[in-house]
Structures are given as C-alpha cells and as structure tokens.
C-alpha positions as CSV (number, residue, x, y, z in Angstrom):
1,X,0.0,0.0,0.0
2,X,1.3,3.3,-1.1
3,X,0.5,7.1,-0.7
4,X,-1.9,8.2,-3.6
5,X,-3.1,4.6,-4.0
6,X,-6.7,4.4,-4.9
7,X,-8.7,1.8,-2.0
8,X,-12.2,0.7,-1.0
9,X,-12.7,-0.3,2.9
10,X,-13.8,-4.1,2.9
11,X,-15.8,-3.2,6.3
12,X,-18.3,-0.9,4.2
13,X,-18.9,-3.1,1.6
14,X,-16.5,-1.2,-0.9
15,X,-19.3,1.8,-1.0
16,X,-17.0,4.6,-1.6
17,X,-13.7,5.0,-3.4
18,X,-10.4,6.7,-1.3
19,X,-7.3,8.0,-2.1
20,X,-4.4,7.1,0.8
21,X,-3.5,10.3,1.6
22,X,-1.0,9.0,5.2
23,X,0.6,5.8,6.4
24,X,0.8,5.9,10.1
25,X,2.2,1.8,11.0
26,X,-0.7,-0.5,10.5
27,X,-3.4,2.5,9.8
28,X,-4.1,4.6,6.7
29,X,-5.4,8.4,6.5
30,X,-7.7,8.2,3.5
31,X,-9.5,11.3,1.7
32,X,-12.9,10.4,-0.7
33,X,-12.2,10.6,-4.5
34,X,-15.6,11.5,-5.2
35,X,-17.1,12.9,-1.4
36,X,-15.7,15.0,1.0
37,X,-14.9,12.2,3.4
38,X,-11.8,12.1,5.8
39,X,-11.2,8.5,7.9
40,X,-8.6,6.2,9.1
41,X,-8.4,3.1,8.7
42,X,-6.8,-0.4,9.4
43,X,-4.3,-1.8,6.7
44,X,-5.7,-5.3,6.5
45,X,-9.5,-3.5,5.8
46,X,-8.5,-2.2,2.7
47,X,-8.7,-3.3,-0.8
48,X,-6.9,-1.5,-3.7
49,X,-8.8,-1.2,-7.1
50,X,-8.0,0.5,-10.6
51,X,-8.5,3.9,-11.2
52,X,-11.2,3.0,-13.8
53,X,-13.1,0.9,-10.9
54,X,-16.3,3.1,-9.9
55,X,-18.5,1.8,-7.4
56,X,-22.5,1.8,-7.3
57,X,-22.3,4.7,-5.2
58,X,-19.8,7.1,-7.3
59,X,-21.6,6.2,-10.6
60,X,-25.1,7.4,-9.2
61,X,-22.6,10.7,-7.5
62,X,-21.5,11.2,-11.5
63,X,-24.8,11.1,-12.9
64,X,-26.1,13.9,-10.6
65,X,-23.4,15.8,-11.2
66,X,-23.5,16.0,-14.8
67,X,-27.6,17.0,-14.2
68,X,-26.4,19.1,-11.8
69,X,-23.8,21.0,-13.7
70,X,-26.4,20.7,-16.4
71,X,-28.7,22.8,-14.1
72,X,-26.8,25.3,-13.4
73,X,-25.5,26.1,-17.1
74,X,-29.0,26.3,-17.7
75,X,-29.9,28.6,-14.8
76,X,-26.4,30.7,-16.0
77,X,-28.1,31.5,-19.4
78,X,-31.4,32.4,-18.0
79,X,-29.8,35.0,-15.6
80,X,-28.0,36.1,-18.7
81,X,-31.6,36.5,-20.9
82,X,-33.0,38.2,-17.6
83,X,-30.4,40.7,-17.4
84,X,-31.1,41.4,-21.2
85,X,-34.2,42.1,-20.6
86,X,-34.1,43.9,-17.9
87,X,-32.0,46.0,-19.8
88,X,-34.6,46.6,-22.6
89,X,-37.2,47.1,-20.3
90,X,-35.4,50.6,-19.5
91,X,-34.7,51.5,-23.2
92,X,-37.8,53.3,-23.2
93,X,-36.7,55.7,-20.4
94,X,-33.2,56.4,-22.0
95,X,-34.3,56.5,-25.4
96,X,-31.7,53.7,-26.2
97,X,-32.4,51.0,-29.1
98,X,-31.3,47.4,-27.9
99,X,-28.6,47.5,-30.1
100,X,-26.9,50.4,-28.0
101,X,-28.0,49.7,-24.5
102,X,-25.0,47.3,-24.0
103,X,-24.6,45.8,-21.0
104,X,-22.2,44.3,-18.3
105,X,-22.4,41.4,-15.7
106,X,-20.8,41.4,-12.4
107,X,-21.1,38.0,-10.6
108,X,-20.0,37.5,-7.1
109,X,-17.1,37.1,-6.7
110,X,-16.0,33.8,-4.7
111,X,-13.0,33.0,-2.0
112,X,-12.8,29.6,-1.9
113,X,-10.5,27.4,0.6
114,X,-10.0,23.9,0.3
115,X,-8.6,21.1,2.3
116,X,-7.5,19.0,-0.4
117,X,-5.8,20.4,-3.6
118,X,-7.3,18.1,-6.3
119,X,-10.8,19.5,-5.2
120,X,-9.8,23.1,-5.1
121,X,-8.6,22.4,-8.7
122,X,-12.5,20.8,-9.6
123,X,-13.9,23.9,-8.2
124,X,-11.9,26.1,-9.5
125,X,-12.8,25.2,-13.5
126,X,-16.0,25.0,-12.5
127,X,-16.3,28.9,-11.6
128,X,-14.6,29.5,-15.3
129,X,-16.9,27.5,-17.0
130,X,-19.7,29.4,-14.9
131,X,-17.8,32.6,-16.0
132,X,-17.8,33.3,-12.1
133,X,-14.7,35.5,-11.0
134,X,-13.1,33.0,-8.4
135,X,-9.7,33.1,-6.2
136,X,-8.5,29.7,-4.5
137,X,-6.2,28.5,-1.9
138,X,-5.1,25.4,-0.9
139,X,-5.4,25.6,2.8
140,X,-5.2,22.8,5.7
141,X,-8.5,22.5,7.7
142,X,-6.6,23.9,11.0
143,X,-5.2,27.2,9.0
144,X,-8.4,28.4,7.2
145,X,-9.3,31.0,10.2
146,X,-5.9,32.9,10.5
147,X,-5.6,32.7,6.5
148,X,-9.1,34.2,6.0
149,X,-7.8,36.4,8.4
150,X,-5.2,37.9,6.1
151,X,-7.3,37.4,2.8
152,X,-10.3,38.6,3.6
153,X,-9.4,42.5,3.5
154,X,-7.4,42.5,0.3
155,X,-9.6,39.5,-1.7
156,X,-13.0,41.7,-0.5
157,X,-15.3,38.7,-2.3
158,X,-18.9,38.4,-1.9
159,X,-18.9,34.6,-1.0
160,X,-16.5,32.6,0.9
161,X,-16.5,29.2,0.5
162,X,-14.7,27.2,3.5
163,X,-14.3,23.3,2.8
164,X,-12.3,20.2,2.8
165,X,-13.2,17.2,4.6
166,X,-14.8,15.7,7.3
167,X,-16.1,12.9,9.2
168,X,-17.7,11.5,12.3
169,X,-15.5,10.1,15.0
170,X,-17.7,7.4,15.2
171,X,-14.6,5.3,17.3
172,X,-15.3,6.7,20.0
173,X,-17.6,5.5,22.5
174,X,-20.9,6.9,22.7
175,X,-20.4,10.0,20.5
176,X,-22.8,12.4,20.1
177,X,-23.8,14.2,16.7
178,X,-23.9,17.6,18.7
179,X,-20.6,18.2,20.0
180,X,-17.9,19.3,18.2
181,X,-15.4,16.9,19.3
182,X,-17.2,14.3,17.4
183,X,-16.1,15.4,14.4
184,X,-12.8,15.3,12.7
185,X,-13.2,19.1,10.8
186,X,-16.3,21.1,11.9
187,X,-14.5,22.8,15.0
188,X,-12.3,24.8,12.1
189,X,-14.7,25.3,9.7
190,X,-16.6,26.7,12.7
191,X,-13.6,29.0,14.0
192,X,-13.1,30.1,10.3
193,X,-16.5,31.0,9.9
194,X,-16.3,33.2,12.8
195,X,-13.5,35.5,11.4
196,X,-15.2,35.5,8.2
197,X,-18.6,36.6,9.7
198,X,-16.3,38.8,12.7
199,X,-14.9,40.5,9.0
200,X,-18.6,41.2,7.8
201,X,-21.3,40.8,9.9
202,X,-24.0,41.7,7.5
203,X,-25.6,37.9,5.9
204,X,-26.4,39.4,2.8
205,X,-23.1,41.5,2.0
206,X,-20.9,38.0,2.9
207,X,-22.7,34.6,1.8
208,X,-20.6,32.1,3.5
209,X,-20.5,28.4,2.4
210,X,-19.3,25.8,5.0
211,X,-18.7,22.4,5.5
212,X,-17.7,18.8,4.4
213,X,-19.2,14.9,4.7
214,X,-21.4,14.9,7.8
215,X,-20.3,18.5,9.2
216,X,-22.2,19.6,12.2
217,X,-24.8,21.7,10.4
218,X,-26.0,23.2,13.3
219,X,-22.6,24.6,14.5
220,X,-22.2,25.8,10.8
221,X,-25.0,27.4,10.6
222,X,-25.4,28.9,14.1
223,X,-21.7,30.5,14.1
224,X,-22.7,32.6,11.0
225,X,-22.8,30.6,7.5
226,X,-25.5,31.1,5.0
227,X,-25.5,27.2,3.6
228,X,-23.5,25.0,5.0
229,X,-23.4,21.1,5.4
230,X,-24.5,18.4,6.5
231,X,-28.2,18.5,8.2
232,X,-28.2,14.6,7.4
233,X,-24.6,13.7,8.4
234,X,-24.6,12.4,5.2
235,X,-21.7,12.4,3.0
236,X,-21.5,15.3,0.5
237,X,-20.4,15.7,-3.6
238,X,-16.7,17.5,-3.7
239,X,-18.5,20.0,-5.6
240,X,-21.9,20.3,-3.8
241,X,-20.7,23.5,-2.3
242,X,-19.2,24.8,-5.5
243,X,-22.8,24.3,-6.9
244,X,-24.1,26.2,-4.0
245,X,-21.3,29.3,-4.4
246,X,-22.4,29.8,-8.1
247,X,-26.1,29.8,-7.4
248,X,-25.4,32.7,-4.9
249,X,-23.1,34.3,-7.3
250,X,-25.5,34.9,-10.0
251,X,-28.7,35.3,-8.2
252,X,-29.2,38.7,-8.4
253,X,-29.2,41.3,-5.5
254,X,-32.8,42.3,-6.0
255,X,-33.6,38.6,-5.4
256,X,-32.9,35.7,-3.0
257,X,-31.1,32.5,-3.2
258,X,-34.1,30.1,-4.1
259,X,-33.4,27.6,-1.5
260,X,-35.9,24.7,-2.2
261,X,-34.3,24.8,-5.9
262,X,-30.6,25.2,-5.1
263,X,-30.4,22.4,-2.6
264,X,-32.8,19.8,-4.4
265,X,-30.6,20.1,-7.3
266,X,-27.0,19.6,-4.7
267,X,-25.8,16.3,-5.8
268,X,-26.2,15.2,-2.2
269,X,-29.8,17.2,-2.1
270,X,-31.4,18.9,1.0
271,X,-30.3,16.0,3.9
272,X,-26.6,17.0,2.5
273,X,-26.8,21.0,2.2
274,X,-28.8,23.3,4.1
275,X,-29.1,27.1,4.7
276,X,-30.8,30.3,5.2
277,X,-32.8,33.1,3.1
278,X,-30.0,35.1,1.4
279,X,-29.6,37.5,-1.0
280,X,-27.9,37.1,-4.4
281,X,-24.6,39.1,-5.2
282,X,-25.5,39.5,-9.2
283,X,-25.2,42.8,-10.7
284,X,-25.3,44.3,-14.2
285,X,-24.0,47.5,-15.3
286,X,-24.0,50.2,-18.1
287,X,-22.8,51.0,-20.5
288,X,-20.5,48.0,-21.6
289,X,-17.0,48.4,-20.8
290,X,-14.7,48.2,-23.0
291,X,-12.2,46.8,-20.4
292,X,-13.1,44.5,-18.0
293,X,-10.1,43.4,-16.3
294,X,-10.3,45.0,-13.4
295,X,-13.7,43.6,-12.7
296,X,-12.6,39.9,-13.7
297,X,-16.0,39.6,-16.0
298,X,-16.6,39.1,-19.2
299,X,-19.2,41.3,-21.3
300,X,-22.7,40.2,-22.1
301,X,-24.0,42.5,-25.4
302,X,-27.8,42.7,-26.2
C-alpha cells in the first residue's frame, strides 16, 4: 500500500472510493475521491482497485453531477436572458435601441478554501466554466481562520466558501452528533466561519459556504454561515458546495437565493446541504466596458 493509492474499505462493503492520503504503522489516513470524506483506517480493511473501478455509489454521485452542472448552465443563461431584458425594459426611459444599450455582468465574486488540492482544482474550473470570477487557496483544515484572516481584507469577495473534509469520529464511545469533538473538521470550519462573519457581519453582504461529509450543520450554521453542510450527516459531492457558491453568485441582489431549488438540485440534495434566506450578489451595469479586467468579467452585449 502506497500514498496516492486508490482503495475501498472491505468493512463498508466497498461503497465509496479513497485515495491514501497518510501511512501511520498499520493505519491509513484516506481522503474520498468523489465525497468530502476524511477516515482512518486499518491496513488489513482495505482493498486496492484500478483507477477506472467506480462503485455503485460514485456512478449514481456522476450522474447527478452532470444533471447538476447541467442545471446550473442552464440557470447561467437564463440569468444572462433576464439581465437582457431587464435592460430593454429601460430603453424606453433612456431613449436607447437594444442594439446600444450594451450591457455588463458582475457576478460575485467567490473565495474559496480547500482542504484538499485536487478538489480546489475541480472547483476552481467549474467557476470558469460558470464565467464566475473566483480566487482559491489550498489551505489545511486547522489554518483556514488565521488565512481568511489575512485574505479577507485585500480579496474583499462576496462569498466565501470554507471546505475540505470531514467525518464522524464514530470510534469513539458513545459519540454524540452535537458536540464538536465528534467530528474530525467542523471545529475549524466553525472558528473560520467566525473570522469570516467577525470580517462582515451583514448575511447578505458576505454569503458564507461551509462544510464537508457529515459537518455539524448546526454549529455551521449557528456561528454565522448562509449554507453550510450536512443537516443529514450524510456524505457530500466534492463540488456540492461549488454548486451552492455559483447559485449565490449569479442570483441577483434584488432577489434571494431560491433555497428549495438550489439544494434539491445539490448532488447530495437537501439531507446534504442546508441554509438560510439570502440574498444574491449578481449585478449588471452600463454602458459596456470596454475593459473589464479589473472587474474579472466578461461582457454580455444585447
């Protein structure tokens, strides 16, 4: 058995697919290909398979995604045709024809820190495809509050995304789901929340995303995040709050995040991501720059 060796755990019936991430004597550290799932486990429980093995469980996880991401390419272009029209609607007033009321979009922009590097890169094409301006960093779990810390004044983003991965202790004895120690992440998602939230205290001005495989959604939630995982202490899509960032991001401020909508369509649906009512961070502008690299946009021309 070697680091970066692809394994399923015998014990679980080979459900979900891991990467060995540390070797500590006869145990393994091992990080979810497909779910944000952090565990340990014995040597002799696991089984190595093929990188072009895909269990049950992962093939039903890529399905949804690809609906998912279908979902929200859609959703993209109809914020685009609403902004269009919005647009015309005002012609009238300005004495513009369509042709010259040009227009710009300004999505929200995104912070997003990750816990594992090969997720953060996921994410991070996701936001281009999306057309969503997006910064990442590669951060360990136990560093994401003093690095939001330092970020958070010079980045100045509209949503902050604070993930990695997670898990229930569940070896130890009588654990309980609603303390903190249970759990291998929450207590520094939680503690980065609070800088984040500490930095902007308004809901609506900061949308905070939070939280990993079977996060304590109530500690996420009640320290200050907008959505966060998991109300199910289920296990979570790498890219279920990606999905939940971009919905924020181009919502737009006159509206609010349509909760029943965004979290049905999660890969990991409503028992794996929850939230609150929040606004959007969409804009549009006139007229249509003709330089938008200091906005990190690109143009959208009626």
């Amino acid at each position: 058995m070697n680091l970066g060796d692809l394994v399923i755990r015998k014990s679980y019936g080979g459900d979900v697919t891991f990467r060995v991430d540390n070797i500590l004597q006869n145990r393994a550290v091992i990080k979810g290909t497909e779910f944000r799932l952090l565990a340990d486990s014995p040597l002799d429980d696991l089984v190595q398979v093929p990188p072009t093995q895909v269990t049950e469980r992962g093939q039903r996880a890529q399905i949804k995604a690809t609906e998912s991401l279908t979902w929200l390419r859609r959703d993209r272009q109809e914020q685009s045709q609403r902004s269009g029209e919005s647009v015309s609607g005002s012609t009238g007033t300005w004495g513009q024809s369509p042709k010259e009321a040009a227009y710009f979009e300004v999505p929200g922009k995104v912070l997003h820190l990750d816990g594992d590097a090969l997720y953060l890169k996921k994410s991070l094409s996701l936001y281009e495809q999306l057309r969503i301006p997006a910064e990442g960093h590669h951060v360990h779990e136990s560093k994401m509050a003093e690095t939001l810390y330092r970020l958070l004044p010079s980045v100045r983003p509209d949503i902050v995304v604070i993930t990695g991965h997670d898990g229930v202790l569940k070896q130890q004895q009588n654990y309980d789901l609603y303390s903190l120690s249970s759990y291998k992440n929450s207590q520094n998602f939680v503690a980065a929340i609070r800088v984040a939230r500490e930095y902007e205290r308004n809901f609506d001005a900061l949308t905070i995303v939070a939280g990993a495989c079977q996060s304590h959604f109530e500690a996420l939630l009640g320290t200050g995040a907008n959505f966060a995982s998991s109300p199910g202490r289920i296990l979570i899509h790498a890219l279920d709050p990606v999905y939940v960032a971009a919905k924020a991001s181009f919502t737009s401020i006159r509206d609010t995040v349509n909760l029943s909508d965004t979290l049905s369509h999660t890969i990991s649906g409503n028992q794996g991501m929850g939230g609150i009512e929040t606004r959007g961070s969409f804009r549009i502008g006139m007229p249509q720059l003709q330089n938008l690299a200091t906005l990190k946009v690109a143009p959208s021309v009626l």
